[in-house]
C-alpha positions as a Python dict, from the first residue, in 0.01 Angstrom:
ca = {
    (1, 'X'): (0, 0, 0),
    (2, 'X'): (-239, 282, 131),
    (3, 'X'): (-340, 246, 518),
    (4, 'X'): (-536, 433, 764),
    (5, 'X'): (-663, 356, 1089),
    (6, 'X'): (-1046, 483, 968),
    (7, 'X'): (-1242, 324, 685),
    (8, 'X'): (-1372, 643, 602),
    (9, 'X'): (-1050, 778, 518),
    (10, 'X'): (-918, 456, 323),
    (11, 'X'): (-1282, 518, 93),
    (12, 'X'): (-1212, 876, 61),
    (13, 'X'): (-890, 841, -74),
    (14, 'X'): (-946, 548, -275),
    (15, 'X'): (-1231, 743, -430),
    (16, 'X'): (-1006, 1058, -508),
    (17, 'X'): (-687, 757, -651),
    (18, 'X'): (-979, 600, -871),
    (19, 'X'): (-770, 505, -1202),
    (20, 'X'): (-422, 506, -1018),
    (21, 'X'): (-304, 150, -1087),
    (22, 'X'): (-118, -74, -861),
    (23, 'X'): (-198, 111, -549),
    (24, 'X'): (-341, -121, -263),
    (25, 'X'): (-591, 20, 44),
    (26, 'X'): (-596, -158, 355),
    (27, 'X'): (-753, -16, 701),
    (28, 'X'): (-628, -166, 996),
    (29, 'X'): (-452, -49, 1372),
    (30, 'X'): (-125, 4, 1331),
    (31, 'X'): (-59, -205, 1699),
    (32, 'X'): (-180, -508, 1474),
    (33, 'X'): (-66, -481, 1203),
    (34, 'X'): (-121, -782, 962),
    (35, 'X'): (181, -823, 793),
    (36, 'X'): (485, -1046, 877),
    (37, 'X'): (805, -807, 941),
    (38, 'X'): (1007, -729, 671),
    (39, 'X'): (747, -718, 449),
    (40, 'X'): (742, -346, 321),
    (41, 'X'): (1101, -176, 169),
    (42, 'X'): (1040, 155, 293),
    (43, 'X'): (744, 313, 510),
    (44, 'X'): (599, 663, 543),
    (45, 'X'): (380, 732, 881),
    (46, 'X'): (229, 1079, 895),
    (47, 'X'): (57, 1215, 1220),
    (48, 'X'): (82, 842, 1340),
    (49, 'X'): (271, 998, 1716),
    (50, 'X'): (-61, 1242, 1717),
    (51, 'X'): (-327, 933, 1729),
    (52, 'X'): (-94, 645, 1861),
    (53, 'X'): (-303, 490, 2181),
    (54, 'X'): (-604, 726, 2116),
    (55, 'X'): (-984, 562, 2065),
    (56, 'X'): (-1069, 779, 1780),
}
């Protein structure tokens, strides 16, 4: 599972994966995040502290 807050970014880098299999893109705020708890074995957040409670 790929995420981003911006649905420009999930495009982009679904564009530039194109013929990766078995990769999933989802944009969505990661306050609400859809997904019950425990769902996900390990998770990588990168610049999330820099954008967390920003309007971007």
């Amino acid at each position: 599972m790929l995420t981003d807050y911006s649905e420009g970014m999930v495009e982009t880098v679904q564009k530039n994966l194109e013929g990766i299999p078995n990769i999933q893109y989802s944009q969505f705020n990661i306050e609400d995040i859809p997904y019950e708890d425990n769902s996900f074995d390990i998770i990588i957040a990168n610049v999330v502290i820099t954008f967390k409670g920003l309007n971007c």
